[in-house]
MMTF fields as JSON, N, C-alpha, C and O atoms, coordinates in Angstrom:
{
  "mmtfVersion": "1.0.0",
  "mmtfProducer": "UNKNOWN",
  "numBonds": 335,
  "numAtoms": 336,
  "numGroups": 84,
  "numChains": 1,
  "numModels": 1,
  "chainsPerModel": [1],
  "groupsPerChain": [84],
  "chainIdList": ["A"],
  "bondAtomList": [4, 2, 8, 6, 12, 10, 16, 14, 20, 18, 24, 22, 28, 26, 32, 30, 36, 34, 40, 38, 44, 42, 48, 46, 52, 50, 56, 54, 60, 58, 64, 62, 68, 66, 72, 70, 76, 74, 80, 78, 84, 82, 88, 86, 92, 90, 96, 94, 100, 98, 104, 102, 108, 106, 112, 110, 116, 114, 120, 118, 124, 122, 128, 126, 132, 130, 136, 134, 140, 138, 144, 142, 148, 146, 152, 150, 156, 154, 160, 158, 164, 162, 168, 166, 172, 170, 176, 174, 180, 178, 184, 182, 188, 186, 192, 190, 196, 194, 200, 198, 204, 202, 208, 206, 212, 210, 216, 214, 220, 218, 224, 222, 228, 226, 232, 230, 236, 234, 240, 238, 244, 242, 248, 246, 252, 250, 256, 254, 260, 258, 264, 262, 268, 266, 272, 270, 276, 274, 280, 278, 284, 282, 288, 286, 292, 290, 296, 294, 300, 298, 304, 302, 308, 306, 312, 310, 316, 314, 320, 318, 324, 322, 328, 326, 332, 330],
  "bondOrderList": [1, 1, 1, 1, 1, 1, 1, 1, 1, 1, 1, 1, 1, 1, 1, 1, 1, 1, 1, 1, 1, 1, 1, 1, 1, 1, 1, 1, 1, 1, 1, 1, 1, 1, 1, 1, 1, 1, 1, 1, 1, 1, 1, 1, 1, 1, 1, 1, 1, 1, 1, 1, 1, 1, 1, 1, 1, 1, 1, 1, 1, 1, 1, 1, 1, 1, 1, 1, 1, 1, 1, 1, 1, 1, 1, 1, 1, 1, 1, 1, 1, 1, 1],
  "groupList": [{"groupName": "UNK", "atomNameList": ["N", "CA", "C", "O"], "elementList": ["N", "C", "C", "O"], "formalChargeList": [0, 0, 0, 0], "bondAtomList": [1, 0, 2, 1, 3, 2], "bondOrderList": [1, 1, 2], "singleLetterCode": "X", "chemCompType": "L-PEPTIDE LINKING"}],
  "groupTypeList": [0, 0, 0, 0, 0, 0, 0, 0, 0, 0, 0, 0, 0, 0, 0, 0, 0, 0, 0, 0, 0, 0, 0, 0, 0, 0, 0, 0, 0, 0, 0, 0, 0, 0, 0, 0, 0, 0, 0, 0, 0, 0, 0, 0, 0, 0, 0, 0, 0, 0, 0, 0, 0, 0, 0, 0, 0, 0, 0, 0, 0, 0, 0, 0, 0, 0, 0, 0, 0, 0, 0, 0, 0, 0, 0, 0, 0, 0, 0, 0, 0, 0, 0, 0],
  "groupIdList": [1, 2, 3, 4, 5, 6, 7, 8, 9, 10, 11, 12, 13, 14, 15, 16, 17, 18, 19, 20, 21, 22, 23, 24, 25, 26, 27, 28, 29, 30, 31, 32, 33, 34, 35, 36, 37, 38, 39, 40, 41, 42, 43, 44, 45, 46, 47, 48, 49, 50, 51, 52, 53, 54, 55, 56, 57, 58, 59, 60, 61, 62, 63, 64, 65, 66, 67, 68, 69, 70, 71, 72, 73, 74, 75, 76, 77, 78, 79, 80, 81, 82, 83, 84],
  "secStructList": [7, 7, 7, 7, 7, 1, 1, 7, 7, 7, 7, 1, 6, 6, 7, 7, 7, 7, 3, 3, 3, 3, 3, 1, 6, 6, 1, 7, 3, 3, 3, 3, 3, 7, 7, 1, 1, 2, 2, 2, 2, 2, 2, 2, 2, 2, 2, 2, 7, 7, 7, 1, 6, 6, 3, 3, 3, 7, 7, 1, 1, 6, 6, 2, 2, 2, 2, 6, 6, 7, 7, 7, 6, 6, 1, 1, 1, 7, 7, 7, 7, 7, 7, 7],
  "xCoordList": [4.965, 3.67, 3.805, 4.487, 3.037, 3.352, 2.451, 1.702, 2.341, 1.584, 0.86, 1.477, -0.454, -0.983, -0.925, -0.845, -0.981, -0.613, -1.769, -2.322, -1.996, -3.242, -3.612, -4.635, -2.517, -2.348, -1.351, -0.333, -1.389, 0.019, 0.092, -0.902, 1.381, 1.638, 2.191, 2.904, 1.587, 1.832, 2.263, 1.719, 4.004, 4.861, 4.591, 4.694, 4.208, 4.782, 2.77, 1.949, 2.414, 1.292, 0.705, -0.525, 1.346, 1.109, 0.833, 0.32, 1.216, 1.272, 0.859, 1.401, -0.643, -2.127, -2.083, -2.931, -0.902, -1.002, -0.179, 0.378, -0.068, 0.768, 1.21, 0.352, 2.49, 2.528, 3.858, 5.005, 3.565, 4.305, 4.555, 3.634, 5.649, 5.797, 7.339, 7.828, 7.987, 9.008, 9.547, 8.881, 11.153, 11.966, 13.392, 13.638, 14.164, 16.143, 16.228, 15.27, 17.565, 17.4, 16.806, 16.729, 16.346, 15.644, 14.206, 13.392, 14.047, 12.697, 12.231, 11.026, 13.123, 13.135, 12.981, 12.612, 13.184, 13.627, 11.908, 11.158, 11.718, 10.223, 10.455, 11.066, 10.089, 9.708, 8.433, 7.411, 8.904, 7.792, 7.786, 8.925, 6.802, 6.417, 5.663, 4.531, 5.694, 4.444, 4.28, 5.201, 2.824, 2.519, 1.636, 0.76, 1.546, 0.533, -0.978, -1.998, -0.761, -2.044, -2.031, -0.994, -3.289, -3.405, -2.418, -1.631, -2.376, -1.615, -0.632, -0.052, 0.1, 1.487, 1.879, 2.917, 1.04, 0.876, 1.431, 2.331, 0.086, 0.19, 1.111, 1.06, 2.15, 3.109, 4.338, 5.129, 4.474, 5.397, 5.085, 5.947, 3.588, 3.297, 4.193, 5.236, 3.275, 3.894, 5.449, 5.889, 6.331, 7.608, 8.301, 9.01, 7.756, 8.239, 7.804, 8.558, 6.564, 6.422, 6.078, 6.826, 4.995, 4.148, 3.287, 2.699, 2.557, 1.306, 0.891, 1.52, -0.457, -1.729, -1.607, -1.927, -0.953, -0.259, 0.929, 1.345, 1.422, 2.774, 3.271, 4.429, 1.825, 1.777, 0.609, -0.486, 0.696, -0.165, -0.647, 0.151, -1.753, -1.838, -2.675, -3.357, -2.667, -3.26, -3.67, -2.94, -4.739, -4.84, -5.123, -6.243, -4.568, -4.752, -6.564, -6.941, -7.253, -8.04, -9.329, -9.418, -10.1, -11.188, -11.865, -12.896, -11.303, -12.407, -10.943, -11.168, -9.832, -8.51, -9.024, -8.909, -9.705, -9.88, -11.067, -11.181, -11.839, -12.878, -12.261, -13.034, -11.18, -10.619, -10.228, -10.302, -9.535, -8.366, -8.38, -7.333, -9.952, -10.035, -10.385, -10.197, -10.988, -11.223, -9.85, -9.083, -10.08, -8.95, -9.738, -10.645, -9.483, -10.051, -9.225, -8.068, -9.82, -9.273, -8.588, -7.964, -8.695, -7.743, -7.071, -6.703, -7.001, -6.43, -4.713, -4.088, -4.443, -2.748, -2.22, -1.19, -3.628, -3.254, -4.212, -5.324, -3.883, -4.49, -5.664, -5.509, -7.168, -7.722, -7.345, -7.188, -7.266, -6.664, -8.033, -9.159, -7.112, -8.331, -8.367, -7.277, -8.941, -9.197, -9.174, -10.218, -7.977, -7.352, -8.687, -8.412, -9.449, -11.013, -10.933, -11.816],
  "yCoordList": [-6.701, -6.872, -7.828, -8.85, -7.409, -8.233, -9.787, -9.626, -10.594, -12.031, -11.244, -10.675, -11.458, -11.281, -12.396, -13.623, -11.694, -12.478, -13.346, -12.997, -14.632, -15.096, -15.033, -14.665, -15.477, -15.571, -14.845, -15.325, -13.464, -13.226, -12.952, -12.59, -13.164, -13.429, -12.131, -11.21, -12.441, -11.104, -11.883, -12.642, -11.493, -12.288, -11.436, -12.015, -9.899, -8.9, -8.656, -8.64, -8.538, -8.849, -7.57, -7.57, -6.373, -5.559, -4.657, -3.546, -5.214, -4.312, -5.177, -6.142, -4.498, -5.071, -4.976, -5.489, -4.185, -3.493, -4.433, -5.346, -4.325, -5.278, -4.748, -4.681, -4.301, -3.651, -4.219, -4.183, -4.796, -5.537, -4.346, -3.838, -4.033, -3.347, -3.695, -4.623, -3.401, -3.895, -2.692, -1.658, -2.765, -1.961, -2.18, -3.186, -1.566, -1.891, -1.367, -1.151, -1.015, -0.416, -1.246, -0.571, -2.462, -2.844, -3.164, -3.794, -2.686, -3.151, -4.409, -4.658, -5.304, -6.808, -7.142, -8.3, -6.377, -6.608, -6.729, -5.769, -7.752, -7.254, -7.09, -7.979, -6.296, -5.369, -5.258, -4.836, -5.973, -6.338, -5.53, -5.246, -4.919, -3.481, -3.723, -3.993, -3.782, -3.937, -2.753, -2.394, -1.856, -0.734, -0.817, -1.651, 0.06, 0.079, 0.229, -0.379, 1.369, 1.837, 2.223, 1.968, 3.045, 3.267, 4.608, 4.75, 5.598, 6.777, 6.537, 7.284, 5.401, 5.067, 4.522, 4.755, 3.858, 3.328, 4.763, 5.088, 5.318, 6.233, 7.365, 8.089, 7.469, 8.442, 7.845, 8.567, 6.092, 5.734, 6.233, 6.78, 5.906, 5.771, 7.099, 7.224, 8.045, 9.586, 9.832, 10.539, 9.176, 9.399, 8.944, 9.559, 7.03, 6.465, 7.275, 7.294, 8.15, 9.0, 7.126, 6.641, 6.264, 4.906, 5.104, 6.087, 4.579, 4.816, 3.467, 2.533, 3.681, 2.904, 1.221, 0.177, 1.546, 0.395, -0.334, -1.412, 0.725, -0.196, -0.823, -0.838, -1.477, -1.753, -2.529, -2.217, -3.549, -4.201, -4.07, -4.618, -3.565, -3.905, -4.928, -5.637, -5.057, -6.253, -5.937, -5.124, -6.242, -5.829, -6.99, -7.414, -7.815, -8.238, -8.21, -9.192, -7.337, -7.173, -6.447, -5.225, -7.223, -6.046, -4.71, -4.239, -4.239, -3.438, -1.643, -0.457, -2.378, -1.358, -0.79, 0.368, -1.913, -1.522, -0.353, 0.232, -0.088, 0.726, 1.928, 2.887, 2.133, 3.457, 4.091, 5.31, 3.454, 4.392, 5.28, 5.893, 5.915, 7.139, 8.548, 9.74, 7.838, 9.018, 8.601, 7.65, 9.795, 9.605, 9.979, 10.81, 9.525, 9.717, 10.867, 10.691, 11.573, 12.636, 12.297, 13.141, 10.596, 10.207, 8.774, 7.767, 8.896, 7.599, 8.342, 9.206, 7.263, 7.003, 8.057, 8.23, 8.634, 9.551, 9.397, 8.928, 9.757, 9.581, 10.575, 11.793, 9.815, 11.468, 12.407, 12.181, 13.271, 14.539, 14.997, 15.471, 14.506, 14.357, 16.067, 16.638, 16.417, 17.723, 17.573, 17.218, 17.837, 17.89, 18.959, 20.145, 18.823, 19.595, 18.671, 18.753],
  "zCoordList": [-18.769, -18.135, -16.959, -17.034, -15.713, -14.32, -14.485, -15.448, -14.155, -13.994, -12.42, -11.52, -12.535, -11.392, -10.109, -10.166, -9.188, -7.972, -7.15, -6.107, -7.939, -6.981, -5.251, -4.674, -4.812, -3.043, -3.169, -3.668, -2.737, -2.515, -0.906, -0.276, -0.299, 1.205, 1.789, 1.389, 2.842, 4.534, 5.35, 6.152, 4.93, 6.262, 7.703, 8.785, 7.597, 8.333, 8.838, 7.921, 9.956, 10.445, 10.647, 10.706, 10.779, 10.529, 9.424, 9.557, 8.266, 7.178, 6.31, 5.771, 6.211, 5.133, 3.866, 3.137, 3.375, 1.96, 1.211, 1.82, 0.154, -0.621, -1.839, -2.72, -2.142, -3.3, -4.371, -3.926, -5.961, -6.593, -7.651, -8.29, -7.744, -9.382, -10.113, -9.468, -10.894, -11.697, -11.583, -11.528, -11.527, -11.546, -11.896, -12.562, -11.627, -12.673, -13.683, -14.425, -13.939, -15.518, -16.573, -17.599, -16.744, -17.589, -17.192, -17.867, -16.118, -16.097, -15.686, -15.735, -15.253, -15.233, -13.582, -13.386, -12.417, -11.344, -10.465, -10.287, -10.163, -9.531, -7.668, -7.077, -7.17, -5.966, -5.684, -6.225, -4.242, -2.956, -2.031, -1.66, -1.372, -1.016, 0.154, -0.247, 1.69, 2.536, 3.31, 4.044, 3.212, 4.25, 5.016, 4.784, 6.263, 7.479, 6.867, 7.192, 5.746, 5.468, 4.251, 3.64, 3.393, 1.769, 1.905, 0.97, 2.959, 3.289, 3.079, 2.29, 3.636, 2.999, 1.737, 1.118, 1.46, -0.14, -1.184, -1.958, -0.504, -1.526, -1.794, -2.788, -0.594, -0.548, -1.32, -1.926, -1.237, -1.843, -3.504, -4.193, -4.015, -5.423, -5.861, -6.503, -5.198, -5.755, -5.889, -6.796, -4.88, -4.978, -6.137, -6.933, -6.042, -7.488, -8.469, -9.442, -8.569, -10.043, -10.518, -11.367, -9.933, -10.536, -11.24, -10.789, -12.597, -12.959, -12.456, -11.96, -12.765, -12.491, -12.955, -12.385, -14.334, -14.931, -14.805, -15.227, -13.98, -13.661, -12.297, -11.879, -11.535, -10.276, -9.829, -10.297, -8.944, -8.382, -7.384, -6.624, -6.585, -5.291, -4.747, -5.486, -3.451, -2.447, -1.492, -0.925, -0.86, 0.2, 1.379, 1.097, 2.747, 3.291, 4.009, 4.65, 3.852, 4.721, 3.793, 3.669, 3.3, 2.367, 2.984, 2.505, 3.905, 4.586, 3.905, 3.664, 3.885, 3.483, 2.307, 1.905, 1.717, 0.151, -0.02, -1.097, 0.978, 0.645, 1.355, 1.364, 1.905, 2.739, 1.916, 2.071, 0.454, -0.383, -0.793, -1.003, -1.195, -1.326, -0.372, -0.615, 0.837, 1.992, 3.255, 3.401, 3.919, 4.56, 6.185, 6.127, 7.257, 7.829, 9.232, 9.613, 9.584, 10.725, 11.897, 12.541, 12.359, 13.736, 12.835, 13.44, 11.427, 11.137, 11.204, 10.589, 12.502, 12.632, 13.945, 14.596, 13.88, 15.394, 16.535, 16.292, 17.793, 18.892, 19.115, 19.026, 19.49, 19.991, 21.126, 22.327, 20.573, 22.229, 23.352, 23.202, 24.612, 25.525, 26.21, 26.259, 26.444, 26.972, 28.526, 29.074, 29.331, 30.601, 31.186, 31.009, 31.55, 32.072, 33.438, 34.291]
}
């Protein structure tokens, strides 16, 4: 079981996310995780094959925390201007 992270720190100024989970063959090794966005978060979760329980997150910025479930149509891309 993880000890939750009261302050946990954003060396990297860009990357709001914060992600703690345990890993090694025993389980003992804890892993520090920083992403741009919940999109990336969440591509790592799926790869590790993470549950819900076996991970912490953080978020630098409360406004990240209400994005995680919608995704938005120009998040991470540019709008395309119409050469008219």
């Amino acid at each position: 079981m993880m000890k939750l992270n009261k302050n946990p720190e954003y060396p990297h100024s860009q990357f709001a996310v914060r992600l703690e989970h345990m890993e090694g063959k025993d389980g003992m090794d804890k892993k520090v995780c920083f992403f741009q966005s919940q999109e990336h978060l969440q591509k790592y979760l799926n790869s590790a094959k993470l549950k819900s329980d076996q991970y912490q997150v953080y978020y630098r910025d409360n406004d990240l925390q209400t994005l995680s479930g919608s995704k938005s149509s120009t998040t991470g891309r540019r709008k395309r201007r119409d050469n008219k």
